[in-house]
C-alpha positions in Angstrom: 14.0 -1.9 -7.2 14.5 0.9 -9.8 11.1 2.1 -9.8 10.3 3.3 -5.9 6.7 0.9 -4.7 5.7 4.2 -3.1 5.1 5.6 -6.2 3.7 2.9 -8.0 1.2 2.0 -5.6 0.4 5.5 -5.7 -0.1 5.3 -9.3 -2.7 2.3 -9.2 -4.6 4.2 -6.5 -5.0 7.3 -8.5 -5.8 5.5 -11.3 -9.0 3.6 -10.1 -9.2 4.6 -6.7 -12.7 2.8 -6.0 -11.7 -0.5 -7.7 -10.8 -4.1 -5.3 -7.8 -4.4 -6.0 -7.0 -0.4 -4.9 -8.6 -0.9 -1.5 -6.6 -4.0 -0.7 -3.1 -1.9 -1.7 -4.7 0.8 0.4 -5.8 -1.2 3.4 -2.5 -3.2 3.2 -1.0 0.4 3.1 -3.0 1.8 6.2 -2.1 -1.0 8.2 1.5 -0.9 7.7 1.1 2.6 8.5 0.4 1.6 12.5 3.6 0.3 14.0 2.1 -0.6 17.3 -1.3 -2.1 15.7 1.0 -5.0 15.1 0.9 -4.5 11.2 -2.4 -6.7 11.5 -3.3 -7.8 7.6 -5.5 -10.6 6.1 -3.1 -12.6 4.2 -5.8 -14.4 2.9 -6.5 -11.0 1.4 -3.6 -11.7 -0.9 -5.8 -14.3 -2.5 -7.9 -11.7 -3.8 -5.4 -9.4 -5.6 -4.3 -10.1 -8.8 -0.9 -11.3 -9.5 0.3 -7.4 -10.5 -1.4 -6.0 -7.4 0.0 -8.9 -5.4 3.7 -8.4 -6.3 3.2 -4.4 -5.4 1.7 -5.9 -1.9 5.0 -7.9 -1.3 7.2 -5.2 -2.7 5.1 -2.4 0.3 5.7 -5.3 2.5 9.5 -5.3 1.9 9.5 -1.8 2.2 7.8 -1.9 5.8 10.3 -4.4 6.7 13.7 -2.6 5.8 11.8 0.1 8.3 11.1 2.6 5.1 7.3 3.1 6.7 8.3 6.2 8.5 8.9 9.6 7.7 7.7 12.1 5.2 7.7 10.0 2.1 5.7 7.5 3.7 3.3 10.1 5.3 3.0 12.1 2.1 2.1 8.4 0.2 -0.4 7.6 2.7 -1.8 10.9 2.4 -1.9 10.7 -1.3 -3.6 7.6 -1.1 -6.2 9.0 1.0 -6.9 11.2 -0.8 -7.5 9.3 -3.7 -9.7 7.0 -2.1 -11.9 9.1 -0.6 -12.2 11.3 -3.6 
């Protein structure tokens, strides 16, 4: 992907941070962020999401599974995410 999903799931947050379809990308987010929780999602949360937030679900997905969910990048999304969220 040129454009990094970090970042654009990021940008979706930020931009509505209280809307459905940014608390699925965050929740989605939150649980990829706990390795031993056994990355437990919904899928039938998919269902909910549009087809644009869907597509950013399968790209954070793909980042979890090349093992990108990890380090500071990922820590510094998450936290950027939280903080959107919670305002």
């Amino acid at each position: 992907m040129t454009e990094d999903v970090l970042q654009r799931v990021i940008a979706k947050i930020e931009a509505d941070p209280h809307s459905g379809q940014s608390l699925l990308l965050f929740a989605l987010a939150k649980t990829l962020d706990m390795p031993r929780g056994g990355h437990m999602y919904m899928l039938q949360k998919l269902r909910e999401m549009t087809s644009d937030t869907r597509a950013l679900a399968y790209a954070l997905m793909e980042h979890m599974a090349e093992g990108r969910n990890t380090g500071p990048e990922w820590d510094a999304a998450i936290a950027r995410m939280e903080k959107a969220i919670r305002g």
